[in-house]
N, C-alpha and C positions, 0 to 999 in steps of 0.2 A: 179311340179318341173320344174324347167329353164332347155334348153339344159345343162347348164353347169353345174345343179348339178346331172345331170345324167350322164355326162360324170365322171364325178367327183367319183360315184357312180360305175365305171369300171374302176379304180385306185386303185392298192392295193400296196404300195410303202414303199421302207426301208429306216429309217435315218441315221444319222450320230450322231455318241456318246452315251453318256449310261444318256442323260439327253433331256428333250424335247426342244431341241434348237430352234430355230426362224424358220430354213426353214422347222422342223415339222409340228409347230405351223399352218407358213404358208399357206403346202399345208394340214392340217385339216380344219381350218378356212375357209382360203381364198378360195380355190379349191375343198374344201369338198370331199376329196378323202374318197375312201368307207372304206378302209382298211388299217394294218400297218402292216409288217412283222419285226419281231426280229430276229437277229443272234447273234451268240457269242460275239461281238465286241459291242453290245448293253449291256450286260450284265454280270457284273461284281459279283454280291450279288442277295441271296432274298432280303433284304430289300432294295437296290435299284431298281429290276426290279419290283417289286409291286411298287412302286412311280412313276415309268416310266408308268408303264399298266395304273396307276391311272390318270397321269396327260396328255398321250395325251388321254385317254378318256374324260379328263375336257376339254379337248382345242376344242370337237367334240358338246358342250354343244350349242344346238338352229340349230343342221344341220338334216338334212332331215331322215338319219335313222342312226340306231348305225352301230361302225367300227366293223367288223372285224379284231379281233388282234390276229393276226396267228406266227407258230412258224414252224421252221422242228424236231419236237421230234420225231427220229425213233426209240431210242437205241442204243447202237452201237458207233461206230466211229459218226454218227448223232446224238448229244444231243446237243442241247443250253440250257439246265436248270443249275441253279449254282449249284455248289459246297453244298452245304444244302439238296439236293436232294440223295435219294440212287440211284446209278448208274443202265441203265436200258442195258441187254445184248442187241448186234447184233439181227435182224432176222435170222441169219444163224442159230445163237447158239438155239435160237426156233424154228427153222424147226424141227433141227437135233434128238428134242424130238416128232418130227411129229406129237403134240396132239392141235387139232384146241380148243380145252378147255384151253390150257395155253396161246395160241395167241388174244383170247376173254380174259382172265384176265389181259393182257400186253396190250391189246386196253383200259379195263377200269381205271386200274390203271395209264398209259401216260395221259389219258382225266383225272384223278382225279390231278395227278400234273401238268400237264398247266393251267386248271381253278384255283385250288388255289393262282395262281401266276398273275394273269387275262386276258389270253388268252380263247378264244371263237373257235379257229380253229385249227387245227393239217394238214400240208403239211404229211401225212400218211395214208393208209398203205402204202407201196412200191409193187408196183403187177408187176413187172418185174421181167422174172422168168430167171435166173443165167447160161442162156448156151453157156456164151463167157469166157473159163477162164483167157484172156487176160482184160476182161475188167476193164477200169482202173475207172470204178466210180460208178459199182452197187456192184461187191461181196458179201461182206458177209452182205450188204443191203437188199439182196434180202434172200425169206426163204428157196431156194432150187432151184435147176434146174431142177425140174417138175412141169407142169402144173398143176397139179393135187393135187401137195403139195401146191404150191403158193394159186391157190385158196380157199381151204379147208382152209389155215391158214390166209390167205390174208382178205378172208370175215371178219372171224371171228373177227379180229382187228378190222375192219371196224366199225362192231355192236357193237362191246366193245366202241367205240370210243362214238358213236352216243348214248346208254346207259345214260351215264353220261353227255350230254348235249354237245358234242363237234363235231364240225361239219367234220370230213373228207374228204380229199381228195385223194385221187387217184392217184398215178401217177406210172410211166410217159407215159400215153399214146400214139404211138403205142407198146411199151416194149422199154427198154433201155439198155436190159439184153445179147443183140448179137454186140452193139458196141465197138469198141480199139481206139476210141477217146473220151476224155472225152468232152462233150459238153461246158463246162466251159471256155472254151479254144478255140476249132476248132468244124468247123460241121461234125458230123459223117456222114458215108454215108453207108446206109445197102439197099445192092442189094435182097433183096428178093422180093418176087412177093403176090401182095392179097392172092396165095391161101395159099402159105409158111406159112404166118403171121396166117389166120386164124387157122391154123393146134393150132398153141404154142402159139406167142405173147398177141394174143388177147383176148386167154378163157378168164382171169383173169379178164379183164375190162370187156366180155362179161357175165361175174358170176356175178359182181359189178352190174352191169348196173339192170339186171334180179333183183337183192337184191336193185332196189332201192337206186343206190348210190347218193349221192348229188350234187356232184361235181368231176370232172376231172380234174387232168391236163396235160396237153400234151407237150409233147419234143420237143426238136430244132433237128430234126434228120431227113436228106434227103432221101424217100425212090424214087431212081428213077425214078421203075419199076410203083410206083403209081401219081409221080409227078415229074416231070423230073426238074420243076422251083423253086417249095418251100419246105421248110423242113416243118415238119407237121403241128409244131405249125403257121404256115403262109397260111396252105394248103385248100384251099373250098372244094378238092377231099377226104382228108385224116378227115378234122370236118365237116364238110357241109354235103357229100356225103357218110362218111361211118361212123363216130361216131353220129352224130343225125340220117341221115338215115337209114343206114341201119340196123344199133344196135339200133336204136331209142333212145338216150340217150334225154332225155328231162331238163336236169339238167344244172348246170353252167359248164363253160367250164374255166378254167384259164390258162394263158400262164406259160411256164418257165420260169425264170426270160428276158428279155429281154435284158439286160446289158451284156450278157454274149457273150461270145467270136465269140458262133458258129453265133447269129445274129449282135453284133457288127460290128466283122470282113468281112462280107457280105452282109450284108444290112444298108440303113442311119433308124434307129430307127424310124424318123415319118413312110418310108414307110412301114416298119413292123409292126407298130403299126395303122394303117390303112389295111394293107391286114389280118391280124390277127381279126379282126372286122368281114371283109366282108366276110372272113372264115366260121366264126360261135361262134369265141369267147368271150366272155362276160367280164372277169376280166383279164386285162393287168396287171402282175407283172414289176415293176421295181423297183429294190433293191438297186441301188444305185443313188446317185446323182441326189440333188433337180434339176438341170438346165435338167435332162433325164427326168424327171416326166412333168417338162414345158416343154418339147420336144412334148413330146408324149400328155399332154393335147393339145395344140396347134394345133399337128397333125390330133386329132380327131374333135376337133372344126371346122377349117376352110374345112375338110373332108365332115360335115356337110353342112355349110354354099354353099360349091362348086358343093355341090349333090352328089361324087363318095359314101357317102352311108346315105343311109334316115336318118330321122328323126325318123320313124317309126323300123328301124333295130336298134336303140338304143332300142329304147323304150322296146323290145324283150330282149334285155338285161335287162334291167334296172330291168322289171317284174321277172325276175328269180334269180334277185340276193336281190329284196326286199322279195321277197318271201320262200328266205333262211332263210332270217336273221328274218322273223316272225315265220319261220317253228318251230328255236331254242330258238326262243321268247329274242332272245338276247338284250342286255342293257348298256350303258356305266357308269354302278355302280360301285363303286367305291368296292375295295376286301380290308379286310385289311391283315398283315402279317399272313400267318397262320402257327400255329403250326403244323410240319411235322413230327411227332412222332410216329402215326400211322400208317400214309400214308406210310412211311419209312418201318418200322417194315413191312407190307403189301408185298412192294416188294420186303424186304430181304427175304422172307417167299416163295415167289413165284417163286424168279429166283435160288433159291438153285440147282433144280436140272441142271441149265445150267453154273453150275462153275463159278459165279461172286461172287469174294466174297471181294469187294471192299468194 
């Protein structure tokens, strides 16, 4: 592989419209980005978001390895699946039944409806565990305000997810569950200290990690006390030093989106997108806007080319994210529409006892 399709390869970036338009095209083709993220605004129908999953998996035809085409299905206020799907409750509303055997059925069941529609990845479970009640952007995301429950039901998704052939992720590592800023927006800033975090934040990631999780992702969220200059997802203390070492996480690492407010508003995007690297992280999300994906490849290229980080520190990347994507033996085949009558039935069957009765 060239530098460039291995930079390309640590690209996981969201388009514009509900059809594979040119700057899609583009950065599949051109730039060989690894991955594609879908939100709401991509999709409008089953039968158009299978056409969509179908055709930029055509557009990935003769590149180095298959995409990742991820979604955020949490449940909840978090669903991006259309309308054709049975509605899937909150994590809160599955806490509140505290049985890690219904949280493992709502992992397999999420992984049975994003693959049929042709997603490969699920931005899920949520292991931030619920003890800010001001917070304005995990609530009832999260499955409870104890560690204890988070984990228990937290894994469980996990494996539900992984079951069914759908790769998991993690987030938001360090917890996101003590912030009153939504990161979307502004950077949080939570003053607690290492020992604080280990006590609560981080079981959850620490149970994940122990179970073999595959992937992470990590917050735009400033902890002082461990990094007075970068919020985590920027931080070599906070991924470098304490999520591979001393949790020993050996997996992919991905960023929050990068677009968003809390790194926007405070950092220029290439340099974020470059300390984020030398961090320890492996998959740069950027969700919106082709001209930020040419930012940030840019950024990483000539980062290269100038020495501030090897060739060789790709390459570390590169190996942990081809080696995801073999792990799930993943393929950019084409799905056709599937009948959801089953599937449906399945989950009306399942969330009864959590009062959805949409």
């Amino acid at each position: 592989m060239t530098l460039e399709d291995k930079i390309g390869q640590m690209l996981l970036v969201g388009i514009d419209g509900t059809t594979a338009e040119s700057a899609a095209q583009k950065m599949i083709a051109e730039d060989k980005v690894g991955g594609i993220i879908l939100y709401s605004d991509n999709i409008s129908s089953l039968k158009q978001l299978v056409s969509l999953t179908n055709a930029l998996k055509k557009s990935n035809n003769g590149n180095p390895a298959p995409l990742f085409m991820s979604v955020d299905q949490e449940g909840g206020k978090v669903s991006r699946l259309p309308a054709e799907y049975a509605v899937f409750p909150s994590n809160a509303a599955v806490g509140k039944g505290n049985t890690a055997t219904d949280a493992g059925t709502m992992g397999e069941l999420i992984a049975r409806a994003v693959k049929s529609s042709g997603f490969n990845m699920d931005f899920a479970p949520v292991l931030d565990i619920n003890s800010n009640p001001d917070n304005p952007v995990i609530g009832d995301r999260s499955f409870g305000s104890t560690a204890d429950l988070v984990v228990r039901l937290g894994i469980a998704e996990m494996k539900g997810l992984e079951s069914e052939g759908i790769v998991p992720v993690v987030k938001h590592y360090p917890g996101h569950g003590d912030t009153s800023v939504d990161s979307h927006l502004e950077l949080p800033v939570i003053n607690k200290t290492e020992a604080q975090l280990a006590k609560l934040e981080w079981l959850p990631f620490q149970a994940a990690i122990k179970e073999k999780a595959d992937a992470v992702m990590v917050a735009h969220i400033l902890y002082p006390k461990l990094d007075p200059e970068k919020p985590a997802s920027l931080s070599k203390v906070i991924i470098g030093e304490q999520l591979r070492g001393e949790m020993g996480f050996k997996g992919v690492v991905i960023t929050d989106d990068l677009t968003m407010g809390a790194i926007v508003k405070n950092y220029s995007l290439a340099a974020a997108a470059v300390d984020t690297v030398r961090a320890g992280s492996d998959i740069l999300l950027v969700a919106h806007e082709y001209k930020n994906e040419q930012a940030v490849r840019a950024a990483l290229l000539s980062s290269v080319k100038d020495g501030t980080i090897t060739e060789s520190r790709i390459d570390e990347s590169v190996y942990r994210i081809l080696a995801l994507k073999a792990k799930y033996e993943l393929t950019d085949q084409a799905v056709p529409v599937p009948d959801l009558t089953g599937l449906n039935n399945g989950i009306k069957a399942w969330r009864k006892p959590f009062h959805q009765n949409k």
